[in-house]
FILO-335546 format. One record per residue (C-alpha): residue number from 0; residue in three letters; x, y, z. Coordinates in nm, 4 decimals. Layout:
BEGIN
@nr->NUM | rest->Ala | c1->X | c2->Y | c3->Z;
...
# end
This chain:
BEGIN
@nr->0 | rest->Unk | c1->-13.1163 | c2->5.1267 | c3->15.2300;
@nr->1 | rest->Unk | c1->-12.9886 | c2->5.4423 | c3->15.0662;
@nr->2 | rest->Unk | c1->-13.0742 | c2->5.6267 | c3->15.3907;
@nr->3 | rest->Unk | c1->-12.8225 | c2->5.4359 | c3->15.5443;
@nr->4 | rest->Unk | c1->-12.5883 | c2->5.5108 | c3->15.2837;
@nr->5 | rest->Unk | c1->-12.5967 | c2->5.8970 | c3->15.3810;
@nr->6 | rest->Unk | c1->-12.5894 | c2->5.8025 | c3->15.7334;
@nr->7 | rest->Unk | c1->-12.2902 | c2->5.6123 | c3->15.7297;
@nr->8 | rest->Unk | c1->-12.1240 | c2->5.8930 | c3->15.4837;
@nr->9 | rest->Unk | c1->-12.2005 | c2->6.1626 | c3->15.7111;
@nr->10 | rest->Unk | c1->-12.0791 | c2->5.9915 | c3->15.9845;
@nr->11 | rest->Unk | c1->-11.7744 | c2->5.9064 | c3->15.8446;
@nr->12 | rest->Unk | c1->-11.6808 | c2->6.2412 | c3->15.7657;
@nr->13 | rest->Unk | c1->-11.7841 | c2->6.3538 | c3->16.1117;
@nr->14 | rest->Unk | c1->-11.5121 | c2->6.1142 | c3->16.2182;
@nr->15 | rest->Unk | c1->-11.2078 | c2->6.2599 | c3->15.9562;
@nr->16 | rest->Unk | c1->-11.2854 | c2->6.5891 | c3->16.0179;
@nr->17 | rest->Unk | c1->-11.2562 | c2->6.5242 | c3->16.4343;
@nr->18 | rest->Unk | c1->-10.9606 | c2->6.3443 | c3->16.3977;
@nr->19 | rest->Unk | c1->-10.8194 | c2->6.6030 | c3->16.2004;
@nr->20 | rest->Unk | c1->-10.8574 | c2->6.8872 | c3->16.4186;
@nr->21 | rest->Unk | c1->-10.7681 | c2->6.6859 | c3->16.7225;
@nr->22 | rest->Unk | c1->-10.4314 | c2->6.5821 | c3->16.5574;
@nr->23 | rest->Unk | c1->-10.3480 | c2->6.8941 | c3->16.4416;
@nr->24 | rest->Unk | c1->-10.4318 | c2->7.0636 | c3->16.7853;
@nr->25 | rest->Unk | c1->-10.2631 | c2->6.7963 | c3->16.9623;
@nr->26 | rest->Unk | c1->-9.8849 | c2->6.7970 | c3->16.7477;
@nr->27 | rest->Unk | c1->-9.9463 | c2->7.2032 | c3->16.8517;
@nr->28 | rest->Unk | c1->-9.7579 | c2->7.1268 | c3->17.1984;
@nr->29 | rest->Unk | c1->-9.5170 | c2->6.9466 | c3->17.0228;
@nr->30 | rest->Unk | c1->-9.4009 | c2->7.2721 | c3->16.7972;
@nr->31 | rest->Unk | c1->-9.0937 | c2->7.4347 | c3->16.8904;
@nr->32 | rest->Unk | c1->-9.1039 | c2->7.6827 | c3->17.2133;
@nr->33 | rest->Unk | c1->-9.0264 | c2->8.0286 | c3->17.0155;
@nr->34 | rest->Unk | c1->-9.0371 | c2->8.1995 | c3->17.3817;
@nr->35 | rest->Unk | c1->-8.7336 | c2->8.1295 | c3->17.4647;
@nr->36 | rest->Unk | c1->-8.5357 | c2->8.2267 | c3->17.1244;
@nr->37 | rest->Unk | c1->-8.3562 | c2->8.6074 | c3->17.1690;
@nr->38 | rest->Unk | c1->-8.4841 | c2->8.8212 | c3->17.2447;
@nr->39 | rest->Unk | c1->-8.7054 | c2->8.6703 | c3->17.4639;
@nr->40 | rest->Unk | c1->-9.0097 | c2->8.8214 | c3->17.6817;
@nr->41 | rest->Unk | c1->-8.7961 | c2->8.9813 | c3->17.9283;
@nr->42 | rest->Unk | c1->-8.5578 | c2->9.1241 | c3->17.7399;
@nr->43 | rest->Unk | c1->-8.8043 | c2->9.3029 | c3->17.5347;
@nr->44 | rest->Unk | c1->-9.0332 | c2->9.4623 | c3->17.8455;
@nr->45 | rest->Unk | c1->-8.6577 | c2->9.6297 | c3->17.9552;
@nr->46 | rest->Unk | c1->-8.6010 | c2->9.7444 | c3->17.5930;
@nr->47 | rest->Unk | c1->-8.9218 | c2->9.8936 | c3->17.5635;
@nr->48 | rest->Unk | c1->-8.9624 | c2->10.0249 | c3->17.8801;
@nr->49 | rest->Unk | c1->-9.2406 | c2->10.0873 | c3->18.1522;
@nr->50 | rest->Unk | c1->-9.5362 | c2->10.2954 | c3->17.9943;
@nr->51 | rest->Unk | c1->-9.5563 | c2->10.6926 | c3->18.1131;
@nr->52 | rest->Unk | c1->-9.9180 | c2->10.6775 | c3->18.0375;
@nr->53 | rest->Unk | c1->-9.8751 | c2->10.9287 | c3->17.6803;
@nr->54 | rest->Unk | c1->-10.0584 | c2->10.7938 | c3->17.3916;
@nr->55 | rest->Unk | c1->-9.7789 | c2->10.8794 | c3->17.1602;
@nr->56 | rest->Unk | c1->-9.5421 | c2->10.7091 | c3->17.3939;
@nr->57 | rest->Unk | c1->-9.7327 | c2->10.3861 | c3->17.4084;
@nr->58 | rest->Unk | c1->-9.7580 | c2->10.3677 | c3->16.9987;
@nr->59 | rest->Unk | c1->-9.3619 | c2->10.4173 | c3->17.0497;
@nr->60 | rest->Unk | c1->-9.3271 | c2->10.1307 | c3->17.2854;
@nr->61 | rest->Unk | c1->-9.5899 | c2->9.9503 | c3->17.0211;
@nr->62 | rest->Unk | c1->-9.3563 | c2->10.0019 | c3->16.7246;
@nr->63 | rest->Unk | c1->-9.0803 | c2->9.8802 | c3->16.9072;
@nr->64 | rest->Unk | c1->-9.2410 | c2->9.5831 | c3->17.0661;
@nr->65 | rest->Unk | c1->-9.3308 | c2->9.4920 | c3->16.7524;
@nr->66 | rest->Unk | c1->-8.9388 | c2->9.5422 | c3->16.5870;
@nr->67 | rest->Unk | c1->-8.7848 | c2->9.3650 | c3->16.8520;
@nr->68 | rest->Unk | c1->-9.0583 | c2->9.0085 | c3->16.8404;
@nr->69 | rest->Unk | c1->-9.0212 | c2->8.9571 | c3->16.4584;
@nr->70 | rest->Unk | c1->-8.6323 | c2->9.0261 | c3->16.5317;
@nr->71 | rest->Unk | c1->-8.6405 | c2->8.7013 | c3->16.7560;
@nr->72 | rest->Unk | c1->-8.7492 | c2->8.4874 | c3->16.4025;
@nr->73 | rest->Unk | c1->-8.5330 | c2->8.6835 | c3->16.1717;
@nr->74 | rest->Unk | c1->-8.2447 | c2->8.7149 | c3->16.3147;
@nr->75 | rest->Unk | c1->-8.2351 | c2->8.3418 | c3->16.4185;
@nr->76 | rest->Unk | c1->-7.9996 | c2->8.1067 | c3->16.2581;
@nr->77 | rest->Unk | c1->-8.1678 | c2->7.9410 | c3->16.0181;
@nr->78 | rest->Unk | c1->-8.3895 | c2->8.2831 | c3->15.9645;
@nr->79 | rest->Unk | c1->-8.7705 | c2->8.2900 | c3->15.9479;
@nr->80 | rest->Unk | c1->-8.9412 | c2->8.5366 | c3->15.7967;
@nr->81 | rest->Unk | c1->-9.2087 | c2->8.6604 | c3->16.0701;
@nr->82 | rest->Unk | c1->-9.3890 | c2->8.9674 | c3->16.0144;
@nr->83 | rest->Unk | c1->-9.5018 | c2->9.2129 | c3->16.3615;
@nr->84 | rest->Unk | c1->-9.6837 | c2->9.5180 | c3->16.2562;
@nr->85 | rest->Unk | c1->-9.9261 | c2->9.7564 | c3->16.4795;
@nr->86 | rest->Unk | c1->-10.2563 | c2->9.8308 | c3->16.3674;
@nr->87 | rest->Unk | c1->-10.4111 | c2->10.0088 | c3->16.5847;
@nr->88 | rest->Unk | c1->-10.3444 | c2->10.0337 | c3->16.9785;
@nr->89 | rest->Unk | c1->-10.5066 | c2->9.7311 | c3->17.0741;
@nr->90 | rest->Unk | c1->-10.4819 | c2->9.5137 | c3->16.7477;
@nr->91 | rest->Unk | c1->-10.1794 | c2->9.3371 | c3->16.5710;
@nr->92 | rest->Unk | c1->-10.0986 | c2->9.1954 | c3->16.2360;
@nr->93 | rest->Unk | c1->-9.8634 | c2->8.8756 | c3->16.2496;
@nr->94 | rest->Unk | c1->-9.7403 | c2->8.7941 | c3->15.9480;
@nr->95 | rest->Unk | c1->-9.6165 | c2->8.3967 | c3->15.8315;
@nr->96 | rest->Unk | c1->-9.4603 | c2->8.2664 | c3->15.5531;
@nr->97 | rest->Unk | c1->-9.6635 | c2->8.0696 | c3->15.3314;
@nr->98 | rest->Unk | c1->-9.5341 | c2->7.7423 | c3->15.3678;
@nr->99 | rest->Unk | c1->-9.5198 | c2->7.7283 | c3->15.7288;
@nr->100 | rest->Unk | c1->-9.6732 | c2->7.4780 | c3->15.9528;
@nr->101 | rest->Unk | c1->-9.9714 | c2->7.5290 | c3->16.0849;
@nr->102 | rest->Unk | c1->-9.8798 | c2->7.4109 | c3->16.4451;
@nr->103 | rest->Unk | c1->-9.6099 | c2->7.6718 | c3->16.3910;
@nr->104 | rest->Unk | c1->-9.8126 | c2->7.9858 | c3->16.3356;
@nr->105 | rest->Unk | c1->-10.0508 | c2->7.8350 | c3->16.6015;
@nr->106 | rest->Unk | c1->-9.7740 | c2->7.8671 | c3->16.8497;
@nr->107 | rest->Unk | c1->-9.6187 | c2->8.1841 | c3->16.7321;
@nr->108 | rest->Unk | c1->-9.9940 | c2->8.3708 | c3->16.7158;
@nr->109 | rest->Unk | c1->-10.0320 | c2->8.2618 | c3->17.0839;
@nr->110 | rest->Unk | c1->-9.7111 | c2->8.3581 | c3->17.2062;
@nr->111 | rest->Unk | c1->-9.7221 | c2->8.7215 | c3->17.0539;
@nr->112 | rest->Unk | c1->-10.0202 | c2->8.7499 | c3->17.1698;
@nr->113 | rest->Unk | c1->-9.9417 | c2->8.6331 | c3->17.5431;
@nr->114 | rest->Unk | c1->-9.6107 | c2->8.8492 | c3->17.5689;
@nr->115 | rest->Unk | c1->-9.8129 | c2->9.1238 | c3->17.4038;
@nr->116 | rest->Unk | c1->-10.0731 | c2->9.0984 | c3->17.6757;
@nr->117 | rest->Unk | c1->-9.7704 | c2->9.1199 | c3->17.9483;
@nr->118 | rest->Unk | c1->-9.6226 | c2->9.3964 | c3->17.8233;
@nr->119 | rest->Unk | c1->-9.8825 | c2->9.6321 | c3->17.7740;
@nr->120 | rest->Unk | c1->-10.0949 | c2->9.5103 | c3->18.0381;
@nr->121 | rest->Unk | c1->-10.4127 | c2->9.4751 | c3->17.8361;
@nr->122 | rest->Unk | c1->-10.5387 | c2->9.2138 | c3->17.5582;
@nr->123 | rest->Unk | c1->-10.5152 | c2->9.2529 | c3->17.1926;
@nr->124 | rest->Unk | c1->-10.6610 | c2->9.1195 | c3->16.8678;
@nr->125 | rest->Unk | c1->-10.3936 | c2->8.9536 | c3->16.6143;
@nr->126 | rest->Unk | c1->-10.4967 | c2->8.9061 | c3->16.2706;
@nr->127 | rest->Unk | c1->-10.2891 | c2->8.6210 | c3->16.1015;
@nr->128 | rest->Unk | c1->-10.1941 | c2->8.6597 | c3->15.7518;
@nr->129 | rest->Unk | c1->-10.0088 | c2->8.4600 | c3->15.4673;
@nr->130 | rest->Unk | c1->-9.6790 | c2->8.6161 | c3->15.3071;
@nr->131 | rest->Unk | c1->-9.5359 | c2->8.5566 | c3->14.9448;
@nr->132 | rest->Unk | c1->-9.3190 | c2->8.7117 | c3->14.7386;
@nr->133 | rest->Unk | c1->-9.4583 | c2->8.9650 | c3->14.4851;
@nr->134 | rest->Unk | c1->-9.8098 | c2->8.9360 | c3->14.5755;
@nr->135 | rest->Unk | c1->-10.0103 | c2->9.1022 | c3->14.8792;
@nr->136 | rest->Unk | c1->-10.0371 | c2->8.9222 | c3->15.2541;
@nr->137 | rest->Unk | c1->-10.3438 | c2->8.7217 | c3->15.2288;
@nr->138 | rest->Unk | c1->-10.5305 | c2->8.6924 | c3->15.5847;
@nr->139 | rest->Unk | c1->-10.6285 | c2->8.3525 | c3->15.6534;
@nr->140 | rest->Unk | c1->-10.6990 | c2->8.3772 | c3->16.0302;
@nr->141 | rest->Unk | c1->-10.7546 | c2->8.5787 | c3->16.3849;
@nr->142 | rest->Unk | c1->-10.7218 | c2->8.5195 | c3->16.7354;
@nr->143 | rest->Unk | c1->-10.9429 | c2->8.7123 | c3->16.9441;
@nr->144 | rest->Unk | c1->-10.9935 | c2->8.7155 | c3->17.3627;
@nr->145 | rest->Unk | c1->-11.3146 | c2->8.6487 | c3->17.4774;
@nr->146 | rest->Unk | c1->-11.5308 | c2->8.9255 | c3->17.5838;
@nr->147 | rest->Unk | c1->-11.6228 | c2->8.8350 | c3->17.9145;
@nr->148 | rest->Unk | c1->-11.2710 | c2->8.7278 | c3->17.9763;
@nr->149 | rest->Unk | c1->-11.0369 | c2->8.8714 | c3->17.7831;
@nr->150 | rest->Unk | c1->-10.7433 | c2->8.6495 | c3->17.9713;
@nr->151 | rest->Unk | c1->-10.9010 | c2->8.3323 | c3->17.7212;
@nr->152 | rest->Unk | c1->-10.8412 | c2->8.4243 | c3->17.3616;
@nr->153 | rest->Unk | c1->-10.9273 | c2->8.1680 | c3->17.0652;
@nr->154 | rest->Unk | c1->-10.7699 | c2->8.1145 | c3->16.7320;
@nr->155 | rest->Unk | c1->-10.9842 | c2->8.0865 | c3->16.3640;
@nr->156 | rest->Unk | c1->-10.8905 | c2->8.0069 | c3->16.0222;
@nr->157 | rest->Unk | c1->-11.0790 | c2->8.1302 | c3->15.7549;
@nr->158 | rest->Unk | c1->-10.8754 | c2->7.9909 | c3->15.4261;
@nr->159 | rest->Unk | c1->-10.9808 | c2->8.1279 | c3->15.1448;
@nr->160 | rest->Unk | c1->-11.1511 | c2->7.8578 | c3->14.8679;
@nr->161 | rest->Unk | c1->-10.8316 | c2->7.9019 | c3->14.6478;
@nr->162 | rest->Unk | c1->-10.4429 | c2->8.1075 | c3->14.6834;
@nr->163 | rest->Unk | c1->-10.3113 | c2->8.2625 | c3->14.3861;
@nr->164 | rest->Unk | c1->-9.9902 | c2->8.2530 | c3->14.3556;
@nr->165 | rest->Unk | c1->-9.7239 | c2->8.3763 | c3->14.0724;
@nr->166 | rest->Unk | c1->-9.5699 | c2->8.1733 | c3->13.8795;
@nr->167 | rest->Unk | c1->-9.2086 | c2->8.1200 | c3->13.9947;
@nr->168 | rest->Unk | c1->-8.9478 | c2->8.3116 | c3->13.7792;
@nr->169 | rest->Unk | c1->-8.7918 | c2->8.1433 | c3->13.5129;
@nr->170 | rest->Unk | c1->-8.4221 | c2->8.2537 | c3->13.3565;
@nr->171 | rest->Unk | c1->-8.5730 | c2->8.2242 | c3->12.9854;
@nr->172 | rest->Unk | c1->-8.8826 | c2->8.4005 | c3->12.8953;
@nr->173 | rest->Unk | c1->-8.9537 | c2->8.1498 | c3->12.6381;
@nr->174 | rest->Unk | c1->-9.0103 | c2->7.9022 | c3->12.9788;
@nr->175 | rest->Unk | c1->-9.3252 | c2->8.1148 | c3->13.1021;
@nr->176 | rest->Unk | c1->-9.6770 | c2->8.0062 | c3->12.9932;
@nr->177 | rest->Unk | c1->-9.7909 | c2->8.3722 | c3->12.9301;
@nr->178 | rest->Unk | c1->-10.1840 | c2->8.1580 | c3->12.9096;
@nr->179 | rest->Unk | c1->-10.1394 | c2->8.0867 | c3->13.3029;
@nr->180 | rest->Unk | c1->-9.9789 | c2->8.3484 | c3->13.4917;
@nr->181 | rest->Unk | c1->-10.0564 | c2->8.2035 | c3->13.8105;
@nr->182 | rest->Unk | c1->-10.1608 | c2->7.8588 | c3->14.0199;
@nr->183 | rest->Unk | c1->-10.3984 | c2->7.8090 | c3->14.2621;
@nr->184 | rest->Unk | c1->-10.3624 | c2->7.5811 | c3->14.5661;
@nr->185 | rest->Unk | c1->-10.6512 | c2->7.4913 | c3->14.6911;
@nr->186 | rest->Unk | c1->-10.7289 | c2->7.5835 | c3->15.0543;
@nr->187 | rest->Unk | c1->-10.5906 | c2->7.2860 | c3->15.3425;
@nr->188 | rest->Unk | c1->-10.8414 | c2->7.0317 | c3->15.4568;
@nr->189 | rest->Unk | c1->-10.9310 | c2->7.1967 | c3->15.7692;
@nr->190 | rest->Unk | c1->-11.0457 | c2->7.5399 | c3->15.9331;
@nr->191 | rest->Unk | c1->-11.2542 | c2->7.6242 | c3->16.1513;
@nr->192 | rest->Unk | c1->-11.1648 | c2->7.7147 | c3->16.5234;
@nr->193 | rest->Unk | c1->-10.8845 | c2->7.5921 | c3->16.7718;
@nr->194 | rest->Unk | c1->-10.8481 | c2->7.6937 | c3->17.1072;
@nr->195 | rest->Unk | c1->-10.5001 | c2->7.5857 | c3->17.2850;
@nr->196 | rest->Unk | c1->-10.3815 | c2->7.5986 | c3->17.6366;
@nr->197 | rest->Unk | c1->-10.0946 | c2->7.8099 | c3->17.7129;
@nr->198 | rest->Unk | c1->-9.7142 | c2->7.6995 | c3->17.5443;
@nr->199 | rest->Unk | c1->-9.6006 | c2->7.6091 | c3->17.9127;
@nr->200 | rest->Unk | c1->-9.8349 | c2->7.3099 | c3->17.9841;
@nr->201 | rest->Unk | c1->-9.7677 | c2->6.9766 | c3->17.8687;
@nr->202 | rest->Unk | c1->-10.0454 | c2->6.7736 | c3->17.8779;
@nr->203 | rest->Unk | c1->-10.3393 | c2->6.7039 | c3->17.6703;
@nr->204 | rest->Unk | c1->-10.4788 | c2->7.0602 | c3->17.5125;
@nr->205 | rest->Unk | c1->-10.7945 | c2->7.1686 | c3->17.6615;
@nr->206 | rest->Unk | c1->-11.0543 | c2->7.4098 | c3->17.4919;
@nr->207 | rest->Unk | c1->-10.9416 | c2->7.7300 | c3->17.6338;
@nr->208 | rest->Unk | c1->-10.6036 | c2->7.9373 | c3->17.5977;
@nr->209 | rest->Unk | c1->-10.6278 | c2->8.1158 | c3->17.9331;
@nr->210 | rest->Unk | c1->-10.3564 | c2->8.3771 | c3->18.0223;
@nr->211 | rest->Unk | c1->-10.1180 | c2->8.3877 | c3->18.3650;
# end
């Protein structure tokens, strides 16, 4: 009898955990299309230029790539604080705030990543990381192109077990609770892997994020 106790457990949570990650994956294509906030794609490949095939040039054109994307979320009315920064010549660091959506950096990751891959004419790696104010980015996830085709890129979350975060600050001193000088929020009910297909289709996801 207690064997089919665990059984039925197990099962169950086979079940929450699917129909987490297929709800989550599925309310992706409903998140708002960032592509087409300014500047968009196009107007970014003309800003930056074609590539004269210089190394220093093409970390130029990098820098700049990378300026003008996380200019499309800040300078947007209402504002969101998205972070572009080059890390090496085929690897990027995308930066979200911490209380956004997860359907929302989904989107975002995918779409730097696919007008990355456009204007540079090769794949990258993004690393995703959390922001907050006064403490250090903490990286919670990557996407990464498959090596065999590196048009198909994935996306996985690696939350750590807890986020420490400051206490917010008070007016009065006397309000702090100098015993606790930070909080932890404990890490969201699902990571793992998510693989999305590309921003433009709108049916039902598949398992793959292919490129044009």
């Amino acid at each position: 009898m207690k064997r089919y106790w665990i059984i039925g457990a197990i099962i169950a949570l086979l079940g929450v955990t699917g129909y987490l990650l297929y709800d989550r994956s599925d309310n992706a294509m409903a998140a708002e299309d960032y592509s087409n906030w300014s500047p968009n794609a196009g107007a970014i490949r003309q800003k930056i230029g074609k590539s004269d095939g210089n190394a220093a040039g093409e970390e130029r054109r990098l820098i700049q790539f990378c300026k003008l994307f996380q200019s499309r979320f800040r300078n947007h009315d209402p504002a969101m604080a998205i972070g572009l920064r080059n890390l090496t010549p085929n690897r990027l660091k995308l930066m979200c705030p911490a209380r956004m959506e997860p359907v929302d950096i989904d989107r975002i990751t995918l779409t730097a990543w696919r007008e990355a891959k456009d204007a540079f004419d090769h794949s990258f790696d993004l690393d995703i990381y959390l922001t907050f104010i006064g403490t250090p980015p903490i990286k919670i996830g990557e996407l990464r192109p498959r090596h065999d085709n590196p048009k198909i890129a994935s996306i996985s979350y690696n939350y750590p077990q807890n986020l420490i975060l400051p206490h917010p600050r008070h007016k009065k001193t006397s309000e702090m609770n100098q015993s606790s000088p930070v909080r932890f929020i404990k890490k969201p009910p699902v990571s793992g892997s998510l693989m999305l297909p590309p921003p433009n289709q709108t049916d039902k996801p598949s398992h793959t994020e292919s490129g044009p």
